[in-house]
C-alpha positions in Angstrom: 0.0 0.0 0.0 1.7 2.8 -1.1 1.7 6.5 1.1 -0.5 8.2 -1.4 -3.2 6.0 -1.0 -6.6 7.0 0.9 -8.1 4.2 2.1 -7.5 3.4 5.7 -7.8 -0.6 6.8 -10.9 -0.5 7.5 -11.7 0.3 4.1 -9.9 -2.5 2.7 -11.4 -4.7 5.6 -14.7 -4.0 5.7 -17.4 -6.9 5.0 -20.2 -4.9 2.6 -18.6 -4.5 -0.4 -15.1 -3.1 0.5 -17.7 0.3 1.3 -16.0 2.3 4.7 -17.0 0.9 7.8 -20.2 3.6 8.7 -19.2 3.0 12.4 -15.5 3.5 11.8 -16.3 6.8 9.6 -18.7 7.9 12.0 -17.1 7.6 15.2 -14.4 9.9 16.0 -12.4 10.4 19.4 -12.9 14.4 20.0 -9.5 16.0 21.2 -9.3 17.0 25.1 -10.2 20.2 25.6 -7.7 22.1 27.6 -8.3 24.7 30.0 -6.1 28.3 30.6 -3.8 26.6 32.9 -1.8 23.9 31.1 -1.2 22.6 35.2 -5.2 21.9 35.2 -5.4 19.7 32.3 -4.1 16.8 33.2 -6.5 15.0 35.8 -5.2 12.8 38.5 -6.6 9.7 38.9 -9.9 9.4 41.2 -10.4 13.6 40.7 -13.9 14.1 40.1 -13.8 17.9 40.0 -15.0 18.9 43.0 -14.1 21.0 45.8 -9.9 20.7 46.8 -9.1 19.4 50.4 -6.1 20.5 52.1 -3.2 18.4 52.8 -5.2 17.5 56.4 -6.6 13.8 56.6 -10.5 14.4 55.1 -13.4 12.6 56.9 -14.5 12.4 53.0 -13.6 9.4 51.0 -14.8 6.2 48.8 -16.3 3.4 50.2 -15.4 2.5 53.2 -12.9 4.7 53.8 -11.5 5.4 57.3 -9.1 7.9 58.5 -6.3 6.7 61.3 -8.2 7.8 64.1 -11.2 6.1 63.3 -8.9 2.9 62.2 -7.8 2.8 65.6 -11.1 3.4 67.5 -12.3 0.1 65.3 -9.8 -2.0 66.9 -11.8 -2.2 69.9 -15.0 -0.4 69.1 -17.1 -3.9 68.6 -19.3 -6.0 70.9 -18.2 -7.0 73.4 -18.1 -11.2 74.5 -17.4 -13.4 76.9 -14.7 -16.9 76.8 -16.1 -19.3 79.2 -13.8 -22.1 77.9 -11.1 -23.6 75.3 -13.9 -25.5 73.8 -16.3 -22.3 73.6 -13.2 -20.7 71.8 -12.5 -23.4 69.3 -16.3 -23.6 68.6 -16.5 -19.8 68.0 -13.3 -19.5 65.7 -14.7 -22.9 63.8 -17.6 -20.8 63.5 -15.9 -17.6 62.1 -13.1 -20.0 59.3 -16.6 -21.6 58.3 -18.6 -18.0 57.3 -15.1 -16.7 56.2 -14.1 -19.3 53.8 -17.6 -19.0 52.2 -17.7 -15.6 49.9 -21.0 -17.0 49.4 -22.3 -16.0 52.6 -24.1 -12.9 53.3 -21.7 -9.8 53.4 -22.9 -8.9 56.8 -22.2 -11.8 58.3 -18.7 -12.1 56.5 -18.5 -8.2 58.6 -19.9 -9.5 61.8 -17.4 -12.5 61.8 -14.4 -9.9 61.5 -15.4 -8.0 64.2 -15.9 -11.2 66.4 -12.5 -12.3 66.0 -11.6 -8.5 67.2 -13.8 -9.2 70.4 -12.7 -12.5 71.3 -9.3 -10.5 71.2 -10.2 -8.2 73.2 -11.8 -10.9 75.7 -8.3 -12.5 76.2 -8.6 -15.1 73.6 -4.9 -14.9 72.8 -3.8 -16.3 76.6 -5.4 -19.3 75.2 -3.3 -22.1 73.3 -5.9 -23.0 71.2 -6.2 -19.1 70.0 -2.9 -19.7 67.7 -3.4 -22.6 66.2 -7.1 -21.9 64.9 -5.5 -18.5 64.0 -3.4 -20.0 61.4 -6.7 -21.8 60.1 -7.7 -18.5 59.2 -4.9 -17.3 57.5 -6.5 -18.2 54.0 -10.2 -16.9 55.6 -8.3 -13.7 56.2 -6.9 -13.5 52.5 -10.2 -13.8 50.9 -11.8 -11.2 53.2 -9.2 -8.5 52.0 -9.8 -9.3 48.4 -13.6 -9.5 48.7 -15.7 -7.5 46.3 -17.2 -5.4 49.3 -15.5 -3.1 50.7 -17.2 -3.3 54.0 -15.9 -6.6 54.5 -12.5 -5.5 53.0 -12.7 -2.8 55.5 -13.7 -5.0 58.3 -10.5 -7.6 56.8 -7.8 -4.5 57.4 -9.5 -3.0 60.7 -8.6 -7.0 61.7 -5.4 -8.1 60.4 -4.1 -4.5 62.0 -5.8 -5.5 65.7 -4.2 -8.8 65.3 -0.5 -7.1 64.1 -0.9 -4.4 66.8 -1.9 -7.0 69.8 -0.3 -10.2 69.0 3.2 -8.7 67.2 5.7 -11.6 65.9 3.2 -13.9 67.0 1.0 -13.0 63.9 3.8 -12.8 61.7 2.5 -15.5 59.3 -0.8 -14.2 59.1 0.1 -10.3 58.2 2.6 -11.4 55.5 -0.4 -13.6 53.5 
């Protein structure tokens, strides 16, 4: 095809009759219009144009968005429960892997079950043995939480993992690195 020519490949391409595509003739990408300030044109990713915050932390955000303060306040700011036993504690975190492991589940109860692991935390369920080793059960539980599709429960995942870094330190070494 030599340089002079005028068809495009479409042209060539097109399956009625070797006639221009009418979607490929009729469609054309406008050019970005460009403001005053050549700084303004270029938008950042996640800008919708609205009114600029300052360089403080914003109470405004996405989806289940959380500033620090509030991230920290989560940690504990869940219902609180009582461990009468070992066996009440295995029962309870057998509980929590089985609604966890299930993205089926409702995404409520997915949210509820992170928080519960937070209270039984808080309750002293790490000065019992059993605690760590079910903990490790839910190390693939865990992983599917932070990657869920709602970011409640996503949300709920990181408030968690975070309560469980801050509390239980090296001792949850495992389960922050997955």
């Amino acid at each position: 095809m030599a340089m002079g020519d005028d068809k495009s490949f479409d042209d060539e391409e097109s399956v009625d009759g070797n006639r221009p595509s009418s979607a490929a003739s009729a469609f054309k990408v406008p050019a970005p219009k460009t403001s005053g300030n050549p700084a303004n044109s270029a938008r950042k990713p996640g800008s919708a144009g609205g009114p600029k915050v300052g360089a403080g932390a914003s109470k405004e955000g996405g989806a289940g968005a959380v500033d620090e303060d509030d991230f920290i306040k989560a940690f504990t700011d869940v219902p609180s429960i009582q461990i009468y036993s070992s066996r009440e504690l295995e029962e309870t975190l057998n509980k929590i892997r089985e609604i966890l492991s299930d993205d089926k589940h409702d995404w409520d109860q997915r949210a509820n079950a992170l928080k519960k692991i937070r209270s039984l935390l808080v309750a002293g369920a790490a000065q019992y043995d059993c605690f760590f080793q079910h903990l490790r059960l839910l190390d693939g539980a865990l992983k599917l939480s932070a990657k869920d599709l709602r970011s409640q429960v996503v949300r709920e995942a990181c408030i968690t993992v975070a309560h469980l870094s801050t509390v239980l330190g090296n001792k949850f070494d495992h389960g922050a690195e997955a």
